[in-house]
Steps between C-alpha positions, in 0.01 A plus 500: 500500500671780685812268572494405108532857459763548735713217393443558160664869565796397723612268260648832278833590615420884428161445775552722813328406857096521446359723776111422367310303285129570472256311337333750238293207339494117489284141471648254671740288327404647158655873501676753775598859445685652759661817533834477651724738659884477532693629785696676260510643135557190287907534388454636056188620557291767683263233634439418823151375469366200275184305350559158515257227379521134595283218461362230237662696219890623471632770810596846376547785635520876355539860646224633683572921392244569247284180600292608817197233527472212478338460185770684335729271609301200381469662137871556531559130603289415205694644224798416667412142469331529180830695309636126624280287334436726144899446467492178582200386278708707199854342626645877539832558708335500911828704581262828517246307695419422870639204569258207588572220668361258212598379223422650196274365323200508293295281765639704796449820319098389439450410848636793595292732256222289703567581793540878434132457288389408857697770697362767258081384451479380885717653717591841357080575562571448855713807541243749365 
């Protein structure tokens, strides 16, 4: 899941060289967060480190100030996803949201909402 992650990065123009990735919590082939640092600050923003998620459910990633453990950055990945699928389920403008790699629609937004259900009653516990 760690070259997901990597490939899933690279593949944005404005990614610079990663100089770590560390595995801050995973289950195999279901969900990976990794911290990941940048050789350098990340050009428009004063980021040079990352949380990135990959696995059975869309990639994201989102800044890492503010967001120190790893359950943090779960909850964050949470209502990042979930913003996604409340506008998608009420057909609002996804301009303002993250973008997912789905379409969007009601069916994808559900399973999604699922998945997060899961994320949230199972795995967030874990991290305690």
């Amino acid at each position: 899941m760690a070259q997901d992650a990597r490939r899933y990065l690279e593949e944005f123009d404005w990614c610079p060289p990663i100089t770590d990735m560390a595995l801050a919590y995973g289950i195999g082939g279901v969900i990976a967060l990794f911290r990941v640092d940048f050789a350098r600050i990340i050009e428009g923003s004063p980021d040079k480190t990352l949380w990135t998620v990959v696995g059975d459910l869309p990639s994201a990633y989102f800044v890492h100030e503010g967001i120190e453990t790893p359950r943090a950055a779960l909850e964050a990945y949470c209502r990042l996803m979930e913003d996604w699928a409340q506008a998608v389920k009420k057909g609002q403008d996804l301009d303002e949201e993250f973008p997912v790699d789905a379409k969007p629609t009601a069916q994808n937004a559900d399973d999604l909402l699922g998945r997060l259900a899961v994320i949230r009653g199972e795995f967030l516990d874990e991290l305690d």
